[in-house]
BALOBA-1460 file (C-alpha; in Angstrom, 3 decimals):
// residues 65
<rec num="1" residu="x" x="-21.099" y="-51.190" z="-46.259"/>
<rec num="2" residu="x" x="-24.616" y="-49.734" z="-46.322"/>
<rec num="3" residu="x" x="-25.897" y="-53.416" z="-45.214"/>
<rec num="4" residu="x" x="-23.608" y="-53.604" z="-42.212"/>
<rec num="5" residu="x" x="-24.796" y="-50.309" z="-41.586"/>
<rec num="6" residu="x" x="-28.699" y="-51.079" z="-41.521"/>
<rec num="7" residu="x" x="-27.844" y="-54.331" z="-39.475"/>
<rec num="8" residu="x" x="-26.240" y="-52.543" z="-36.736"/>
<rec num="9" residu="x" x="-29.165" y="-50.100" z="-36.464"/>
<rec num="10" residu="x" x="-31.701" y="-53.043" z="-36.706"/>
<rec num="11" residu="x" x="-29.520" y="-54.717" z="-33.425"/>
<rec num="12" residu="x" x="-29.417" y="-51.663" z="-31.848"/>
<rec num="13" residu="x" x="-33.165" y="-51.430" z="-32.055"/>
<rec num="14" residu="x" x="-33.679" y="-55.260" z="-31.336"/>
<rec num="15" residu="x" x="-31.404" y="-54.601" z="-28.158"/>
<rec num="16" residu="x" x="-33.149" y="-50.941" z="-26.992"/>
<rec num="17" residu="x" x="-35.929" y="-51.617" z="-24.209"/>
<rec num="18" residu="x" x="-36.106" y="-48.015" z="-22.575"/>
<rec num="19" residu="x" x="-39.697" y="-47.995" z="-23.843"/>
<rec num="20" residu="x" x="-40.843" y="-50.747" z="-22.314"/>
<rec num="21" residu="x" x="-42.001" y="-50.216" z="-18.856"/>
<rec num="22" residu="x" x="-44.156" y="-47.963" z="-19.879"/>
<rec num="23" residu="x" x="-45.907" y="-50.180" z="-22.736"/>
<rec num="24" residu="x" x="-46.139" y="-52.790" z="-19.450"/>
<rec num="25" residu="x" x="-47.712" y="-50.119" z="-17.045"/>
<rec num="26" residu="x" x="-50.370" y="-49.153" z="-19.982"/>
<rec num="27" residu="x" x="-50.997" y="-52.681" z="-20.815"/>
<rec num="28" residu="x" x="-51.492" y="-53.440" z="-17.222"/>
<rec num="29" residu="x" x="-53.421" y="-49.901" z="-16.739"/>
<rec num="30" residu="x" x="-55.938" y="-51.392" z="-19.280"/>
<rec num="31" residu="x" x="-56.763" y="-54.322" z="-17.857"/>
<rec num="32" residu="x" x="-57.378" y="-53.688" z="-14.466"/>
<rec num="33" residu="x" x="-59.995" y="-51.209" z="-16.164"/>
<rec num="34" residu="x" x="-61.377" y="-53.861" z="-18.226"/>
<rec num="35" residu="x" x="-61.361" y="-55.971" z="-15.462"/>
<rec num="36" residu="x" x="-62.742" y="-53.372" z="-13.312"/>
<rec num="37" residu="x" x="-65.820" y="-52.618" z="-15.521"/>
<rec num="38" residu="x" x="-66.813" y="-56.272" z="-15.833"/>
<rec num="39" residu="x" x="-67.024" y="-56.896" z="-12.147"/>
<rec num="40" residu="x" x="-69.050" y="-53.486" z="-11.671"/>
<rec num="41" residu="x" x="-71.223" y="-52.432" z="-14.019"/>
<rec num="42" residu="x" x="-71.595" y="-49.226" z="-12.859"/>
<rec num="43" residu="x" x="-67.991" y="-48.505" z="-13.499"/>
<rec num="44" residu="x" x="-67.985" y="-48.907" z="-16.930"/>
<rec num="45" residu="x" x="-69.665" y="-45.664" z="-17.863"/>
<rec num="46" residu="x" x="-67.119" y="-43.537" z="-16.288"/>
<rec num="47" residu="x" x="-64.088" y="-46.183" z="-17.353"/>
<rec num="48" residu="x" x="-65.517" y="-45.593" z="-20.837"/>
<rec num="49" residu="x" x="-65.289" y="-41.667" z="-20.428"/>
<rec num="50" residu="x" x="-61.651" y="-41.720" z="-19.358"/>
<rec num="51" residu="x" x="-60.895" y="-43.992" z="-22.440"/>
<rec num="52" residu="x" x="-62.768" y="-41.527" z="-24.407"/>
<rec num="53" residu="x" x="-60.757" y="-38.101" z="-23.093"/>
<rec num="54" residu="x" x="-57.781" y="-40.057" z="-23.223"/>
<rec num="55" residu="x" x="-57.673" y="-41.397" z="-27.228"/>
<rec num="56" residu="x" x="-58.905" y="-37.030" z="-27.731"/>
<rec num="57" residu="x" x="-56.261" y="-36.037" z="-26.287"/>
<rec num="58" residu="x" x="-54.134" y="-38.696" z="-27.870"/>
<rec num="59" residu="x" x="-55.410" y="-37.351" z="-31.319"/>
<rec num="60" residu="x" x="-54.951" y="-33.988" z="-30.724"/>
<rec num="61" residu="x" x="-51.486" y="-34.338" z="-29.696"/>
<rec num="62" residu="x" x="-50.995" y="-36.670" z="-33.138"/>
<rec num="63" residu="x" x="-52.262" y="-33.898" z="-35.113"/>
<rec num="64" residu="x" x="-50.147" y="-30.945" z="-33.546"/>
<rec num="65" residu="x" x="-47.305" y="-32.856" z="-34.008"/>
């Protein structure tokens, strides 16, 4: 019973794609920057700062939790 169990969770995951559009949006989100700082040099400072703030703040909220 216990493997019929774990099967139907392991569909139900297969199957759940709430999370998605937002994986696509960040996916796309980085690559316009990358994109963005290899057509202007100049950009990639400041494209490198908000990556920088962003994985902080991602780290911070990893550890509180």
């Amino acid at each position: 019973m216990k493997k019929i169990t774990n099967l139907v969770w392991k569909l139900r995951i297969w199957k759940d794609t709430r999370g998605q559009d937002l994986i696509e949006y960040a996916l796309m989100a980085g690559f316009v920057a990358v994109a963005a700082g290899a057509i202007m040099p100049g950009v990639a400072t400041n494209i490198s700062k908000v990556f920088s703030k962003i994985s902080v703040s991602m780290s911070n909220a990893a550890n509180q939790g």
